[in-house]
C-alpha positions in Angstrom: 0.0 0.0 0.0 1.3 3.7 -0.6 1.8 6.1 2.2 -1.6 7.2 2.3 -2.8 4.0 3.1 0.0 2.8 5.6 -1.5 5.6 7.2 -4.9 4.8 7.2 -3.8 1.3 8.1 -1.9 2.7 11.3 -5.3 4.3 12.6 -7.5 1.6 12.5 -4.8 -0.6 14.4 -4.9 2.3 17.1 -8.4 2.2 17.1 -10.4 -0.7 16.0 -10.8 -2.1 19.8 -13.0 0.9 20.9 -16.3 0.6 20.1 -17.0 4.3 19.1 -14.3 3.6 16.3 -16.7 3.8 12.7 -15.6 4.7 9.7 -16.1 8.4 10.7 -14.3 8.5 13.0 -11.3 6.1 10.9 -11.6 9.0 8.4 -11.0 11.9 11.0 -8.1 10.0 12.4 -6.5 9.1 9.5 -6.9 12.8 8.1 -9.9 12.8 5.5 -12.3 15.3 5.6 -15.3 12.6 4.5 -15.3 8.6 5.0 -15.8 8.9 1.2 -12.2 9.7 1.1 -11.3 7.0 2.7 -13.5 4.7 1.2 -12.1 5.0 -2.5 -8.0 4.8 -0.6 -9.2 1.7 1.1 -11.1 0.1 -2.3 -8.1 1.2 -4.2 -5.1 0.0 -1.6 -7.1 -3.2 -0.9 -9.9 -3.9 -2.7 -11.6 -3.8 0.2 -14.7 -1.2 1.8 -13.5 0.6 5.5 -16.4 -1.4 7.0 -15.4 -4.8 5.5 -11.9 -4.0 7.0 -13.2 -2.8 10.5 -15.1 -5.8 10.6 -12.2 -8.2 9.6 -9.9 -6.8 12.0 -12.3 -7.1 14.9 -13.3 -10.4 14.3 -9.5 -11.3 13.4 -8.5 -10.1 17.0 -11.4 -11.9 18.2 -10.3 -15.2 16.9 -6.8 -14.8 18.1 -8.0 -14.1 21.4 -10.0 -16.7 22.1 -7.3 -18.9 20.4 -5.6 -18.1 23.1 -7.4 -16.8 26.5 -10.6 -19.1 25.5 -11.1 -20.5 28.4 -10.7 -17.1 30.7 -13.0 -14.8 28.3 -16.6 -15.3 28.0 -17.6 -14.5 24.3 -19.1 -11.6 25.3 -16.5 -10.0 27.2 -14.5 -10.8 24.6 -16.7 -8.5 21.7 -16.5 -5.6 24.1 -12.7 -6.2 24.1 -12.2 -5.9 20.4 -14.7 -3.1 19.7 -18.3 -4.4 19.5 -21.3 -3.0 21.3 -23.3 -6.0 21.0 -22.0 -9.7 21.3 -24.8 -10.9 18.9 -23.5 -8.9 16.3 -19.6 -10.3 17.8 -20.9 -13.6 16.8 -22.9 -12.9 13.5 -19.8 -11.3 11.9 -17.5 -14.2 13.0 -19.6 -16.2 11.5 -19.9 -14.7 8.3 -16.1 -14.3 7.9 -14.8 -17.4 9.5 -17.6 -20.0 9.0 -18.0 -20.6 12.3 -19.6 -19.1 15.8 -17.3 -17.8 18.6 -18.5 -20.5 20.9 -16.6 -23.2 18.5 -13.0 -21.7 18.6 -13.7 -21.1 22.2 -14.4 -24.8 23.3 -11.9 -26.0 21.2 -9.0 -23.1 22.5 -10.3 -24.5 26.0 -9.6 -28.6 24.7 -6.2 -27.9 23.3 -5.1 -26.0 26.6 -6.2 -28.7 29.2 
């Protein structure tokens, strides 16, 4: 990615864990006066939309997580640890981007470490 979008990639490593982190607020920080700005950067560095990468990089921190604390996080303290209001919507993205629910990588984090 060009500078630009090392950049933009920088900010939404500082602040994809807290909650009130949107696209906005991604634009603001990484110096774009609209999230439209940062929308064709990210499409054009990654052929990826700002939300879709949000949403990875929560749920990607997530899985790693629970990889390895899964038996000392509860799922939902877990989405409120990487940036989600609501653990429903914790589990429906996981879901849609790993193929399989929170609970699942938890048990089997917790098998693999007894």
């Amino acid at each position: 990615p060009n500078q630009q979008a090392r950049r933009a990639l920088i900010a939404l490593e500082k602040g994809f864990a807290d909650s009130n982190f949107d696209v906005s607020k991604w634009a603001e920080e990484s110096g774009y006066d609209s999230p439209r700005q940062l929308q064709r950067l990210m499409k054009q560095a990654t052929g990826k939309t700002p939300e879709k990468l949000l949403w990875q990089r929560r749920v990607n921190e997530g899985e790693q997580l629970l990889s390895l604390y899964g038996g000392s996080l509860t799922v939902s303290e877990l989405a409120y640890q990487v940036g989600f209001k609501e653990p429903s919507h914790f589990t429906k993205k996981f879901k849609e981007l790993k193929g399989e629910i929170p609970r699942e990588v938890k048990a089997a984090a917790t098998d693999r470490n007894k």
